[in-house]
N, CA, C and O atoms as CSV, one atom per row, in Angstrom:
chain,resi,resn,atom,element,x,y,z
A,1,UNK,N,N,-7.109,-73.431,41.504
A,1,UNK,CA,C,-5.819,-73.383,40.853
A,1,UNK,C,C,-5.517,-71.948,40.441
A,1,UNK,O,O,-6.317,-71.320,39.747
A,2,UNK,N,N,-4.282,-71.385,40.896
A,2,UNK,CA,C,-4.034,-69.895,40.733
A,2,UNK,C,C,-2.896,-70.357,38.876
A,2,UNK,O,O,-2.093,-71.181,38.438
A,3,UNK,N,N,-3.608,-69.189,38.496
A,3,UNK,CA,C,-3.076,-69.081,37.057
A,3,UNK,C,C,-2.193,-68.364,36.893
A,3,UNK,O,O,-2.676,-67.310,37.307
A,4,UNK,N,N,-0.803,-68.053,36.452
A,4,UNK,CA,C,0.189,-67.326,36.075
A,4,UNK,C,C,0.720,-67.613,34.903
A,4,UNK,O,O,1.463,-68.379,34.289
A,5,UNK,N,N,-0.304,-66.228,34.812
A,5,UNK,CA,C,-0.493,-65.878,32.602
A,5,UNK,C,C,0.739,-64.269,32.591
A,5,UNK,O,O,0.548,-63.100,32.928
A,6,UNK,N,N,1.571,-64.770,32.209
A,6,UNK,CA,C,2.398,-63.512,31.911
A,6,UNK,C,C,1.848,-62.726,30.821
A,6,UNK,O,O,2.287,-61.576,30.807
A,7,UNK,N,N,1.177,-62.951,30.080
A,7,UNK,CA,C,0.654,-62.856,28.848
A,7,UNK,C,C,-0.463,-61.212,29.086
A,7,UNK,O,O,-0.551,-60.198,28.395
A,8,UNK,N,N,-1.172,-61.644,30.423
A,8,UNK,CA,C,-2.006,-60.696,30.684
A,8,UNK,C,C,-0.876,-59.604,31.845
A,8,UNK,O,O,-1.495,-58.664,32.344
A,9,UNK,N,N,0.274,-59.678,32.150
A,9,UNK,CA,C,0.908,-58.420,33.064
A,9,UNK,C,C,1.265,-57.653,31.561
A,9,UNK,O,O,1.411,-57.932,30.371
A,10,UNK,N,N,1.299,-56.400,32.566
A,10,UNK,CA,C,1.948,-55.235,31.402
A,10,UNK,C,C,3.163,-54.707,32.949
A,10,UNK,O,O,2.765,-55.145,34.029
A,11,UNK,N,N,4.326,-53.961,32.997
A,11,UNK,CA,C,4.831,-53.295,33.442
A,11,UNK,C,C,4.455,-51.752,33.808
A,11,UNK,O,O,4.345,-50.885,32.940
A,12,UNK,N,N,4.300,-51.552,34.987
A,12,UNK,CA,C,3.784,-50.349,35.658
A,12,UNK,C,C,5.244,-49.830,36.361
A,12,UNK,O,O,5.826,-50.502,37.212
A,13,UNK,N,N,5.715,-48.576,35.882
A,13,UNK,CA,C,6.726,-47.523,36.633
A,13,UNK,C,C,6.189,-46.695,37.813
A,13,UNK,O,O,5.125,-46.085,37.712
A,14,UNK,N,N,6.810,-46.683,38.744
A,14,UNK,CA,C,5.889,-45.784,39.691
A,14,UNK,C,C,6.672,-45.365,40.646
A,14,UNK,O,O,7.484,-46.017,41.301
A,15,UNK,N,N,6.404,-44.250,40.709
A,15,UNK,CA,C,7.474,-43.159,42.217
A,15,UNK,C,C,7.200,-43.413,43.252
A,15,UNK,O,O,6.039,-43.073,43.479
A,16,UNK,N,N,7.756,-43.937,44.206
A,16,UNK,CA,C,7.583,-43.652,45.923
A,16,UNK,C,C,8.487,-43.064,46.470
A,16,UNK,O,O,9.613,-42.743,46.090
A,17,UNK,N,N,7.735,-42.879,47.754
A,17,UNK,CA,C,8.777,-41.840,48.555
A,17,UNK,C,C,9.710,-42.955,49.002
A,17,UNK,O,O,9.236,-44.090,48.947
A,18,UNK,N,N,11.337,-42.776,49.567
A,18,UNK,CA,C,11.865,-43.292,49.899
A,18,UNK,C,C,11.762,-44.847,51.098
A,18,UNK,O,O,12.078,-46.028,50.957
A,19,UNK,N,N,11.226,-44.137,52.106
A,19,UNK,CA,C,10.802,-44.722,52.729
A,19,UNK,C,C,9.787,-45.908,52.516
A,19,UNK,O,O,10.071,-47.091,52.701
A,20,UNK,N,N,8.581,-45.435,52.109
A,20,UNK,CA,C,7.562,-46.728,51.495
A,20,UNK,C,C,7.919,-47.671,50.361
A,20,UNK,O,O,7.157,-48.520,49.900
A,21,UNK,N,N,9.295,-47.405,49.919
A,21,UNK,CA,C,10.027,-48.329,49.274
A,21,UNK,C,C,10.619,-49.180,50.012
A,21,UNK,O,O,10.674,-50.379,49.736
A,22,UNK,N,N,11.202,-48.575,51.180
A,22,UNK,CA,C,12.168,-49.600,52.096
A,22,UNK,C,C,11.000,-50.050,52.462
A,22,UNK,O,O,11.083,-51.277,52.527
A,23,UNK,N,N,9.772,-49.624,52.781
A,23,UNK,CA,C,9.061,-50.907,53.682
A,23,UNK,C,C,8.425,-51.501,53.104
A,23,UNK,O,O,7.465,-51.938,53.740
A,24,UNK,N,N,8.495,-51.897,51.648
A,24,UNK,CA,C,7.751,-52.451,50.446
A,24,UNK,C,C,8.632,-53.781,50.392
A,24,UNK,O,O,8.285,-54.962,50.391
A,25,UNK,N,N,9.934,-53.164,50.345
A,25,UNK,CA,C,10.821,-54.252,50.381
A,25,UNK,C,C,11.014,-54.870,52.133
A,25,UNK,O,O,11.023,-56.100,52.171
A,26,UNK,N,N,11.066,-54.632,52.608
A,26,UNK,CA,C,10.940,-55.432,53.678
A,26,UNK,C,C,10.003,-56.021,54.312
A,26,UNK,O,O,10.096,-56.559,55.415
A,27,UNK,N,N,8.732,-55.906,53.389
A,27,UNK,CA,C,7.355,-56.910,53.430
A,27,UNK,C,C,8.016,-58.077,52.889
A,27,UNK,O,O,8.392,-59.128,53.409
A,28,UNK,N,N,8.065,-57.584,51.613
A,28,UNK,CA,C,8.402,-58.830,50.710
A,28,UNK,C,C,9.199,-59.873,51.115
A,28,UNK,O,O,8.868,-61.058,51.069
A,29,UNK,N,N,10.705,-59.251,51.687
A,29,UNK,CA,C,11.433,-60.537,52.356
A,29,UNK,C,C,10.819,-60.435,53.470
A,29,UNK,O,O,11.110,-61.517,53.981
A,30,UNK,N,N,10.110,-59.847,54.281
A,30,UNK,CA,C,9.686,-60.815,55.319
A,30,UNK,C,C,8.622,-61.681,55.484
A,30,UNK,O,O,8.390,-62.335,56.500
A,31,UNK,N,N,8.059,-61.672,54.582
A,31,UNK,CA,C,6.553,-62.886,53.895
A,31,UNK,C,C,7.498,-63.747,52.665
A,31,UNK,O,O,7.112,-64.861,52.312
A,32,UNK,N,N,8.543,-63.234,52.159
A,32,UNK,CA,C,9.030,-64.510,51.022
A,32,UNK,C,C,8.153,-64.344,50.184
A,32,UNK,O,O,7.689,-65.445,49.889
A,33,UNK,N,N,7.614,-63.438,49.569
A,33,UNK,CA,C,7.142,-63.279,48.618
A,33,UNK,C,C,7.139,-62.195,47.653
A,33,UNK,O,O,6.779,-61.168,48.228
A,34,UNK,N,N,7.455,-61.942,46.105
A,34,UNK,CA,C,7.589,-61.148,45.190
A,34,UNK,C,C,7.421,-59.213,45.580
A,34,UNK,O,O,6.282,-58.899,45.924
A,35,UNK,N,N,7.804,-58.783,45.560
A,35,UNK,CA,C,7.709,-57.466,45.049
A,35,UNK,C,C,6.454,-57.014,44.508
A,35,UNK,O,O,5.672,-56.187,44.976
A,36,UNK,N,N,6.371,-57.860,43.174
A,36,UNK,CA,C,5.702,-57.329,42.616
A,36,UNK,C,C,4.004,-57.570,43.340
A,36,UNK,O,O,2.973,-56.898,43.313
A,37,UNK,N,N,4.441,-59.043,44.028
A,37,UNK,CA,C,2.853,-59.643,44.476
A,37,UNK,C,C,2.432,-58.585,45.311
A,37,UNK,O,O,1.238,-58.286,45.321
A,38,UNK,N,N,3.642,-57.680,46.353
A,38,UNK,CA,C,3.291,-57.160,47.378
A,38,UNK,C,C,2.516,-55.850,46.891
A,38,UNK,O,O,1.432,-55.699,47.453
A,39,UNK,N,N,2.780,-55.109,46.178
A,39,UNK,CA,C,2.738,-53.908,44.792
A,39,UNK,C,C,0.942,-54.151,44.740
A,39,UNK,O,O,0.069,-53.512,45.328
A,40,UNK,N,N,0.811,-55.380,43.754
A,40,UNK,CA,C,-0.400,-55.837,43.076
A,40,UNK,C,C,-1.048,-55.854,44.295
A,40,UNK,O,O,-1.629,-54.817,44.615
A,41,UNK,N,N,-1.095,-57.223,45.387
A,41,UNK,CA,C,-1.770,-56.838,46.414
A,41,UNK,C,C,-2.491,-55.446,47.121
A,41,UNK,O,O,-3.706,-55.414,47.316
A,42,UNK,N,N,-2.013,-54.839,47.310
A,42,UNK,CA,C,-1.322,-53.354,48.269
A,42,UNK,C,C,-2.903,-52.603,47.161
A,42,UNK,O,O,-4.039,-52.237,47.464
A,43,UNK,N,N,-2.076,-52.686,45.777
A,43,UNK,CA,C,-3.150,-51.909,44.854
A,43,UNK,C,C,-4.505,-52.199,44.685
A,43,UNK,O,O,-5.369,-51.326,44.601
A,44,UNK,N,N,-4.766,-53.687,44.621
A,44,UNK,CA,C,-6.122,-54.422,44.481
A,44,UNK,C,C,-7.027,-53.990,45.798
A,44,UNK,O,O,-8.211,-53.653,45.781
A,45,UNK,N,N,-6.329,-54.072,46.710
A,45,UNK,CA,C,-6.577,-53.919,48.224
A,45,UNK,C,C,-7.115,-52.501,48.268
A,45,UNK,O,O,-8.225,-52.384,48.787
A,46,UNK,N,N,-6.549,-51.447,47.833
A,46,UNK,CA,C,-6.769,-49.779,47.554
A,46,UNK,C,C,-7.927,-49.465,47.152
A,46,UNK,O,O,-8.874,-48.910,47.709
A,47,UNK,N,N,-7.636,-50.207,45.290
A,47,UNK,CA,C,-8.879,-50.055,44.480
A,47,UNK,C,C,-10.263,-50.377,45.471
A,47,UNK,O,O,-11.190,-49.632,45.789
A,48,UNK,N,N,-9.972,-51.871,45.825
A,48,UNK,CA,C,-11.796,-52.174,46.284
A,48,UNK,C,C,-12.121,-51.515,47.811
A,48,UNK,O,O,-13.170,-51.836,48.369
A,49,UNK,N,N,-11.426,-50.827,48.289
A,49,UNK,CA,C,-11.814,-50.143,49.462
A,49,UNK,C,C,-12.449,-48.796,48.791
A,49,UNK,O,O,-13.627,-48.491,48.974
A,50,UNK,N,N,-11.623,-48.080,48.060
A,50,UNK,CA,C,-12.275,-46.757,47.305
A,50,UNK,C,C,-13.916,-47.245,46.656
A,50,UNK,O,O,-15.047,-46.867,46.963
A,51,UNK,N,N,-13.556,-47.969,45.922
A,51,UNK,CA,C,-15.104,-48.657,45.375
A,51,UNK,C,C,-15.945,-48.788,46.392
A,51,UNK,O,O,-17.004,-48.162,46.367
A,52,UNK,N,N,-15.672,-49.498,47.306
A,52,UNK,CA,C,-16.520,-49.755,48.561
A,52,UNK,C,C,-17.181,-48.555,49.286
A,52,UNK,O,O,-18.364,-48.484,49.622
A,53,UNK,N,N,-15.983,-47.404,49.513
A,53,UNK,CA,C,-16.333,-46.505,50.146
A,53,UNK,C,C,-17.032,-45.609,48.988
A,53,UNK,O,O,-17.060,-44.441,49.377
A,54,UNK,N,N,-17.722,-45.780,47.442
A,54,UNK,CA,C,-18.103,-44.720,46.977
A,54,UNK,C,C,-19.590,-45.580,46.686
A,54,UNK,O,O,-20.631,-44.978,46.423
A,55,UNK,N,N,-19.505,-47.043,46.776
A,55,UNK,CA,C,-20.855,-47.769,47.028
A,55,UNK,C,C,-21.479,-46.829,48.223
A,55,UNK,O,O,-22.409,-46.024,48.259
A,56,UNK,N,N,-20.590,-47.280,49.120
A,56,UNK,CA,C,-21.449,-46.534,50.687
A,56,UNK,C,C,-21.934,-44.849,50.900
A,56,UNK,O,O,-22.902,-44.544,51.597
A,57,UNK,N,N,-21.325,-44.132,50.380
A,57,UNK,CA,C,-21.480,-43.065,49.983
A,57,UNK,C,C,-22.857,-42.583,49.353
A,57,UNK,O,O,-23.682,-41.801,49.825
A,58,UNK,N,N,-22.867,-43.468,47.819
A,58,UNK,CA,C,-23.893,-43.435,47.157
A,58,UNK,C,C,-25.449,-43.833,47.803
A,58,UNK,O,O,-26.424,-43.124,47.551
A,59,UNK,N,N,-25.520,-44.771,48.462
A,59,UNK,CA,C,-25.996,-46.029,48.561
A,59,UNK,C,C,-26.372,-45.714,50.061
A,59,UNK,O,O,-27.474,-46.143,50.403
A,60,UNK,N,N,-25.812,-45.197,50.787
A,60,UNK,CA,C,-25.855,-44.954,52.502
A,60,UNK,C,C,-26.833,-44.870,52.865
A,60,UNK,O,O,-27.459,-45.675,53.554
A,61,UNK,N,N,-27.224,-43.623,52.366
A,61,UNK,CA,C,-28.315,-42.871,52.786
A,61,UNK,C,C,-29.700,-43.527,52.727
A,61,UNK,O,O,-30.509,-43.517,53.655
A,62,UNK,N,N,-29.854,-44.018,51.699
A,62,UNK,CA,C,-30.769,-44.933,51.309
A,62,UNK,C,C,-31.157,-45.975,51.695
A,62,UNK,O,O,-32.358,-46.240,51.751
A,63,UNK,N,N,-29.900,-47.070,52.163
A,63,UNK,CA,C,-29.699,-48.259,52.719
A,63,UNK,C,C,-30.637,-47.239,54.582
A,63,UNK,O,O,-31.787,-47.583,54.855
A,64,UNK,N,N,-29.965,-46.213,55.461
A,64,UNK,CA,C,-30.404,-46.070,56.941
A,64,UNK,C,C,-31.517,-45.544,56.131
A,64,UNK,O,O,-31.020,-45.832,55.042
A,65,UNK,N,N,-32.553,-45.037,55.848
A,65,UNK,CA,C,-33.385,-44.660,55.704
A,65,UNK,C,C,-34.332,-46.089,55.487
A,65,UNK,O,O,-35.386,-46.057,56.122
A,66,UNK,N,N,-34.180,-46.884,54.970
A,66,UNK,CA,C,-34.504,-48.216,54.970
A,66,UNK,C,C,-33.968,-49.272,56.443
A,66,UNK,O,O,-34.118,-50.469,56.689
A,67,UNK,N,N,-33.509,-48.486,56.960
A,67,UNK,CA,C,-33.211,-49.340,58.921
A,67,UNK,C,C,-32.083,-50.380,58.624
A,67,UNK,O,O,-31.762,-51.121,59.554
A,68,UNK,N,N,-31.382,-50.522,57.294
A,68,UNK,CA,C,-29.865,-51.239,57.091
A,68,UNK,C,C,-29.350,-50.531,57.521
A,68,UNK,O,O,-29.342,-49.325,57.271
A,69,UNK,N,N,-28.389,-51.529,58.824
A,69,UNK,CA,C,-26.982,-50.780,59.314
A,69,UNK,C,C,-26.445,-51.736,59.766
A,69,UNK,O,O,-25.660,-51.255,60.583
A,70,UNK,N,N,-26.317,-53.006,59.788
A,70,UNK,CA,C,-25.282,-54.436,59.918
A,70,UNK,C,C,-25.860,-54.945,58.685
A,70,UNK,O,O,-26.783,-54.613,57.941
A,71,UNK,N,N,-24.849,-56.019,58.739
A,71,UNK,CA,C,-24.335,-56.852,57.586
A,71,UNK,C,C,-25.520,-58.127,58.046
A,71,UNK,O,O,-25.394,-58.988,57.176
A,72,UNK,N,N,-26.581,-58.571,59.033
A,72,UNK,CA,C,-27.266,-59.122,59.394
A,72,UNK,C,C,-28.843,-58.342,58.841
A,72,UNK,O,O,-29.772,-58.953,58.312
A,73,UNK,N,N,-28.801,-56.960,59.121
A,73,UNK,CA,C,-29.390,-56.045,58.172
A,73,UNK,C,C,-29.729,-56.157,56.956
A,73,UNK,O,O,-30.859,-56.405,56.536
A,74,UNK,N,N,-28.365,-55.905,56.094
A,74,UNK,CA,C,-28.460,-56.903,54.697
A,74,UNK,C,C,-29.373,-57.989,54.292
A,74,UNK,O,O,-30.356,-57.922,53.554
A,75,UNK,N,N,-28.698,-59.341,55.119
A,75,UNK,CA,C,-29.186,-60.477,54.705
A,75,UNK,C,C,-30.508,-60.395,54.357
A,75,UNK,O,O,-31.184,-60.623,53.354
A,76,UNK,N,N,-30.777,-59.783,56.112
A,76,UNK,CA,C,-32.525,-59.919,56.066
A,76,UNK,C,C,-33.326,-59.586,54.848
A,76,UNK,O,O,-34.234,-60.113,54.205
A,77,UNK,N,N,-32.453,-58.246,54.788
A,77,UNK,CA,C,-33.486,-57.550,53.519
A,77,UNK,C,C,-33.313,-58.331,52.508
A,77,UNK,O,O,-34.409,-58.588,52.012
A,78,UNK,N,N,-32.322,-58.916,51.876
A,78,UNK,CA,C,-31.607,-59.112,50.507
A,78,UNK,C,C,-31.695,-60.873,51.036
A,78,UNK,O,O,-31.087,-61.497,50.166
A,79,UNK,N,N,-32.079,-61.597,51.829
A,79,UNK,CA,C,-31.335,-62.793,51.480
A,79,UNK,C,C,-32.691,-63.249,51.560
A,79,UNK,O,O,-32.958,-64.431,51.345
């Protein structure tokens, strides 16, 4: 069950260039869905790739030096 707590949004102002506005809005009507969802999405999506890529970063070197390099890699070790 998806929860919609207004309680927890705050309002975020934010500049774009012209263009990535028009195509912000023409996601939205062309999925039928909010603005704002497309915004939040777009950002959540950003955040955990940066995270991801500063896990791997950190973590890389360490992981091939240990012979991890697939996600089958992983398991083995970790599952």
């Amino acid at each position: 069950m998806v929860q919609n707590d207004r309680k927890n949004t705050e309002v975020l102002s934010v500049s774009l260039p012209k263009e990535l506005k028009r195509d912000i809005l023409e996601f939205s009507e062309e999925l039928d869905i909010p603005v704002s969802k497309v915004a939040k999405d777009a950002l959540e999506s950003y955040i955990l790739r940066r995270r991801w890529d500063e896990i791997q970063r950190v973590f890389g070197p360490a992981a091939r030096k240990l012979g991890i390099k697939t996600d089958e890699d992983v398991e083995r070790f970790f599952g």
